[in-house]
N, C-alpha and C positions, 0 to 999 in steps of 0.2 A: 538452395545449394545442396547440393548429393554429399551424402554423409561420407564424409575419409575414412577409408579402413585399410588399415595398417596388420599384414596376413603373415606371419612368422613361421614357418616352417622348413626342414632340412630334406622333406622329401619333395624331391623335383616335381614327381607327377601329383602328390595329393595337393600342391602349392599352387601349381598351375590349374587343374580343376576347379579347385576353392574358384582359383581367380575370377574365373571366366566366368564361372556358376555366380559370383557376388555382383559381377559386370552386369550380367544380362538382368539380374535383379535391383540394377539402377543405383550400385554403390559407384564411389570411385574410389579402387582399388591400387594398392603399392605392395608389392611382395617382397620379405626378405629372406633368406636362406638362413640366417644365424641371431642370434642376440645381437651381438655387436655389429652386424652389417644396419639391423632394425636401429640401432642406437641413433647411427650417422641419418639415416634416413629421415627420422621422428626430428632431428637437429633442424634440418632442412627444410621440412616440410609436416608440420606438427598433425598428426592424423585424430579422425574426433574418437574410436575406437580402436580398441587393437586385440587381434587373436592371434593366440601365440600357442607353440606345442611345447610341451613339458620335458619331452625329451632330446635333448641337443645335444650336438657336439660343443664344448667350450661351455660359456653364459648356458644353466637352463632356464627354461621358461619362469619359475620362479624368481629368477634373478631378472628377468624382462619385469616379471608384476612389482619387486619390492623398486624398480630403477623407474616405472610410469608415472607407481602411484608416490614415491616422494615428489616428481617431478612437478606432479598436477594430481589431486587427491579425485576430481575430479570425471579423469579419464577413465572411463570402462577397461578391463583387460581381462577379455573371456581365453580359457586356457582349457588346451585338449590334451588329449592323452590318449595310446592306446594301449595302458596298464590302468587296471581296474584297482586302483589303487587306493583308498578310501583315507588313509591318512595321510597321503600326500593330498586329496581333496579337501579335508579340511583345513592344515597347513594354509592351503592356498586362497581360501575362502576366508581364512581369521588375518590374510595379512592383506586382504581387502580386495581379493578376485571379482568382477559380476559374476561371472557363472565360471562352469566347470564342468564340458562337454568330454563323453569317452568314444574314440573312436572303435568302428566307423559309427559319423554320425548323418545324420538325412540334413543335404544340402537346404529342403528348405525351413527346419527347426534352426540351421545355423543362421538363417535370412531371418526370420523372427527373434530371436536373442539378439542379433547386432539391432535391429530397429529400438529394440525395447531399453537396448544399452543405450541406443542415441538419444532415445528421446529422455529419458532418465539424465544424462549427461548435459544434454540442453537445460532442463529444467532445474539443477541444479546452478549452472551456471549463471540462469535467471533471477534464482533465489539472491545468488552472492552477489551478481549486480545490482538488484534491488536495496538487498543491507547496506553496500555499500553506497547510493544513490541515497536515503532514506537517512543514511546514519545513526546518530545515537538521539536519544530524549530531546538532548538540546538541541537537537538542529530541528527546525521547522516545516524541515519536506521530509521527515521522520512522522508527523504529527498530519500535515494537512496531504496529503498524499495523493498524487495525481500531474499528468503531465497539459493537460486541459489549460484553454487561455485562465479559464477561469477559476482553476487550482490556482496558478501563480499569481491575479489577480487576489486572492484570497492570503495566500503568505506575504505579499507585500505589501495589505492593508495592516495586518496582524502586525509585520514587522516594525507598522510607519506608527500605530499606536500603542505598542508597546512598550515604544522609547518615549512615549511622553506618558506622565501622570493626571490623567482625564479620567471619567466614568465613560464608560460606553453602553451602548445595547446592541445585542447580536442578533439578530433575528433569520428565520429559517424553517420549516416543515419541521414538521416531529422525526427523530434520524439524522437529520443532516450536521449531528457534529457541534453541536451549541457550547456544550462543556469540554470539547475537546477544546474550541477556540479559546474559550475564554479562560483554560487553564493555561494557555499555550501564551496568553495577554500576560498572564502572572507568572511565568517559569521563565520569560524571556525580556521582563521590566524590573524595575532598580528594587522590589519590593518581591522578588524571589525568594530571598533569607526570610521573610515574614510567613502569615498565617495566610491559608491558602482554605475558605469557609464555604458552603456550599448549602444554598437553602430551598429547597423545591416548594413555592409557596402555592402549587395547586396542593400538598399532601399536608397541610397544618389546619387545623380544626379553627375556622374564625374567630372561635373564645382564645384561644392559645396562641392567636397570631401577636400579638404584642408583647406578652411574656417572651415568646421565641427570639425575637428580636431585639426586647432592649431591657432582657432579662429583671429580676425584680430581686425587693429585699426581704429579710424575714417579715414575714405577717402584711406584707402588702396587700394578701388577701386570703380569703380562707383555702386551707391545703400548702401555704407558703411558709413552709418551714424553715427555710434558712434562704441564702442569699446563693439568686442564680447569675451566674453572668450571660447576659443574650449573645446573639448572632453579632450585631454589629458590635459589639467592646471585645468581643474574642477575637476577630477578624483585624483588628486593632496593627498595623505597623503593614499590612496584607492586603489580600483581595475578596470581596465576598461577594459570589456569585449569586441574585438572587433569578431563579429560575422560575420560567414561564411565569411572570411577573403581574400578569393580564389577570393571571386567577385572585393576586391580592383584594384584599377588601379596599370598598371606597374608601370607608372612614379609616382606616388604617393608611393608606396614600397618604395622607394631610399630616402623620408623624413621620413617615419616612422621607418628604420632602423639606420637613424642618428641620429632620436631623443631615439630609444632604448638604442643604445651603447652611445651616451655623455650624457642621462638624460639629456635636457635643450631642450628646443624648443625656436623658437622667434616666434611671431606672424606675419601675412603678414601685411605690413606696419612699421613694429617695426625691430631695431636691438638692440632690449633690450634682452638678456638670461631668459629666465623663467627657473628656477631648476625645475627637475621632482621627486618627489619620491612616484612612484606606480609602481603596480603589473601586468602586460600583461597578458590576458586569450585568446589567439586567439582560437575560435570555428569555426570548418569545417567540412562540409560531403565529403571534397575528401583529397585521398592522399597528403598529401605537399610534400613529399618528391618525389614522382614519378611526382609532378605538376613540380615543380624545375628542375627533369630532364627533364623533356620535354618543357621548356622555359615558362610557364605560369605563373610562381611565382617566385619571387627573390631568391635564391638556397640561398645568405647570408642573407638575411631575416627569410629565414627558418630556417638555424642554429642558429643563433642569440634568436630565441624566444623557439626552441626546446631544453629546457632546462630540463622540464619534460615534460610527455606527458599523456594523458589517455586516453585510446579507448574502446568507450561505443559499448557494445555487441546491438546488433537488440535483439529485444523482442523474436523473432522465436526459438534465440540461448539459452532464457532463460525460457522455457515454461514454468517452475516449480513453477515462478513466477507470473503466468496470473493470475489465479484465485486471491493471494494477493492481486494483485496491482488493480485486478477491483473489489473488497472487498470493499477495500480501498477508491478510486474512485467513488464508487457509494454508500458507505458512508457517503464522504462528500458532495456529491452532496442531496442526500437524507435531511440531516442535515439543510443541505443551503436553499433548497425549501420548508423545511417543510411537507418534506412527509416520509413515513413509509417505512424502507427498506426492499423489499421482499426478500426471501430465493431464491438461484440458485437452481434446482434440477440438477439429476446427467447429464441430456441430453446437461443443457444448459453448465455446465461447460467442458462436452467433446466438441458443439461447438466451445470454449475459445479455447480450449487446442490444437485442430485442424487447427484452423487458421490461417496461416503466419504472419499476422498483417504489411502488409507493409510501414502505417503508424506508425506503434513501438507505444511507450507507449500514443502520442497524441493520436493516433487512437481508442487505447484502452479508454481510459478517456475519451474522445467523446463517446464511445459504454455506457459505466458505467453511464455513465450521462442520455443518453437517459431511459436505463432499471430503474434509479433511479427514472425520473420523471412521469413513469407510461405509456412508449410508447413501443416501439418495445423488447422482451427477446432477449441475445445474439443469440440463432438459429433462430429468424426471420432477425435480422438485419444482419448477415453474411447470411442466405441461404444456409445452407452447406446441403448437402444430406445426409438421414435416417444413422445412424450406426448400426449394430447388438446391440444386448443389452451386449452380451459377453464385446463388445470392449467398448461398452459407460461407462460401469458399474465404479463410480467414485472410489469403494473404490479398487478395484483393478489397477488403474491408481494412486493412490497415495501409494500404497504400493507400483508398480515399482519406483515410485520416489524414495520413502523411504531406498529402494535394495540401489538402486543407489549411495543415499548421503553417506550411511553410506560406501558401498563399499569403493567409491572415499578416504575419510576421512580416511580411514586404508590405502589407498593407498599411501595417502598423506603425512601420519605420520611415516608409513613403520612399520605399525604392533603395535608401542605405541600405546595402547590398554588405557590409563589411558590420553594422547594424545586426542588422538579421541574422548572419552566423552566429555573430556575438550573445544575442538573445537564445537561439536554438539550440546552444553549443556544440557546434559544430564547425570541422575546418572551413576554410572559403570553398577547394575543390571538392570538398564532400558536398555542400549546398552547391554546388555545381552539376556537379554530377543527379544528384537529386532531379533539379530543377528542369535535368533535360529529360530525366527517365518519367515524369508524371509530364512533361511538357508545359513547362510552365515558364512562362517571361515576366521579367521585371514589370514590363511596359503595361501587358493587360491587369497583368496583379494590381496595379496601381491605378488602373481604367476603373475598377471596382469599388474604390473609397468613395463614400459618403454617397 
């Protein structure tokens, strides 16, 4: 859709100029003669940018910029002038102008500031939709972030075992988000007010691994000063996540399965009972169940904790998600450092889109981070070679997505037509509409299952 530009000016000919000159450069252009004519117009017909001249008869252009930007903080409002007037420039600048052209100005610097306004005003707009899609902590698509079948497969496993009080195991690639889940298990189950403990048992020295855990009493052993409490008695009323789990020691297995199944531990040193009441998150990048069979991990260890389970897809498997999540990503990193987030264009996000990401979402977030704070675009930092413009072209890579979801979602629902909006959210004549612009029928959608 051709950017709305809203052109305010009192002089006939420089207005009509503008016009014609933003036409041929592919806006779609509205002209008003006054503030207040501009007022009614913007009412009717909300424009995505607006330039306006400073000096008017009635309303000046200052009173255009303070009346846009209460309106929509949002909206660009470039303001011209042919008084070289420096402190009405900045005036106009601190009460949140984009720019501040002096006439006369070359028609096509005026064509590049409105572009850069649009795109800058899109991407804000992105931004806001996103927080507000995303919302706070507690919400879950704040956390697992992605529009992917298999994003929402992932928040509704999370959801379904967060409300009951099991141990589970997460399992996934290294990146893919293990501690996000498994804190998102304890922030959003009856044992949120509790302690929330985190143990990486590939980084603890095999002599130390028991201490760490089930902590000890004075003189338990030499260097045992006083009385520690471990991992598991801290974690106590909470959650304790023990990560990449695979790395534990064998002989260490056969006290964390004891202490699983009786809940109580004693400390070394101690034949006192500590009662246990917490929730197990074991996170791993490998098979347990095939570790199990092939002697590397305690087989009733592993049943014992695989109570539920959830398996975080690679980034690769969720492509639809890239561009989101490094939105997202290099949002708040933008946010964090105090700088201005720039707009992707179509090349850098078919980079994203192309890229395996072996590192999964960390690697991602690392990429989002650098582009945020003003260093390498996504196609420097990957290095990916030229694309045809056919294949880069973005909006025809978001309409196959688009085929896609909506397809799957009929497939899913088996033709419930009232279903499917419901899932997608979306009105029924919007999935209508859709359905006819990518071509797509109830009937073959449904040829396609199983």
């Amino acid at each position: 859709m051709a950017c709305r530009v809203l052109f305010v000016d009192d002089d006939k000919a420089l207005r009509t100029s503008s016009v014609q000159w933003l036409e041929l450069s592919g806006f779609d252009v509205a002209a008003a003669d006054s503030a207040e004519r501009a007022f009614a117009m913007a009412a009717a017909d909300p424009p995505d940018v607006i330039v306006s001249d400073v000096r008017m008869p009635g309303a000046d252009g200052l009173s255009v910029l303070r009346h846009f930007t209460e309106l929509d903080p949002t909206l660009p409002v470039i303001l011209i002038t042919g008084h070289g007037d420096v402190p009405l420039a900045v005036e106009a600048m601190r009460l949140g102008a984009y720019d501040f052209l002096l006439k006369p100005f070359e028609p096509e610097h005026l064509v590049e500031v409105i572009r850069k306004a649009d795109d800058k005003r899109r991407l804000m707009r992105e931004v806001i939709r996103l927080r507000s899609l995303l919302g706070g902590e507690e919400n879950l698509a704040g956390r697992v972030i992605g529009s992917s079948p298999q994003a929402a497969a992932m928040r509704a496993k999370i959801a379904a075992l967060a409300s009951v009080d099991c141990d589970v195991i997460v399992m996934g690639e290294t990146g893919t988000g293990k501690e996000v889940v498994a804190r998102a298990l304890h922030d959003l189950s009856r044992r949120a007010s509790g302690p929330y403990v985190a143990i990486n048992c590939a980084a603890i020295p095999a002599d130390m691994f028991e201490s760490e855990l089930f902590g000890h009493e004075a003189g338990a052993f030499t260097g045992a000063r006083g009385v520690r409490v471990g991992r598991l008695e801290y974690a106590n009323g909470g959650t304790l996540l023990l990560d990449e789990i695979e790395s534990m020691p064998l002989a260490l297995q056969a006290k964390v399965l004891r202490a699983v199944q009786e809940r109580h531990i004693e400390r070394l040193g101690s034949n006192r009972p500590i009662p246990l009441d917490l929730r197990i998150v074991a996170a791993t990048k490998e098979d347990l169940k095939a570790a199990s069979e092939a002697g590397r991990f305690r087989q009733d260890l592993y049943y014992r904790l695989h109570v539920g389970e959830i398996v975080l897809p690679p980034l690769r498997e969720r492509g639809e998600d890239i561009p989101l999540l490094f939105l997202h990503f290099a949002s708040e990193a933008a946010h964090r450092h105090g700088r201005e987030l720039r707009p992707l264009d179509k090349g850098n996000i078919a980079a994203l889109l192309r890229h395996d990401w072996p590192g999964n979402v960390r690697e991602l977030r690392t990429a989002a981070e650098r582009f945020a704070i003003g260093l390498e675009t996504p196609a420097e930092q990957l290095a990916l070679p030229a694309l045809d413009a056919a294949a880069a072209w973005l909006p025809a890579q978001l309409a196959a997505f688009e085929r896609e979801l909506i397809a799957a979602a009929i497939r899913e629902h088996r033709g419930d037509m009232a279903a499917v909006a419901q899932a997608l959210g979306v009105p029924r004549r919007t999935l209508n509409e859709k359905m006819t612009r990518h071509g797509i029928s109830r009937r073959d959608a449904t040829e396609q299952t199983g």
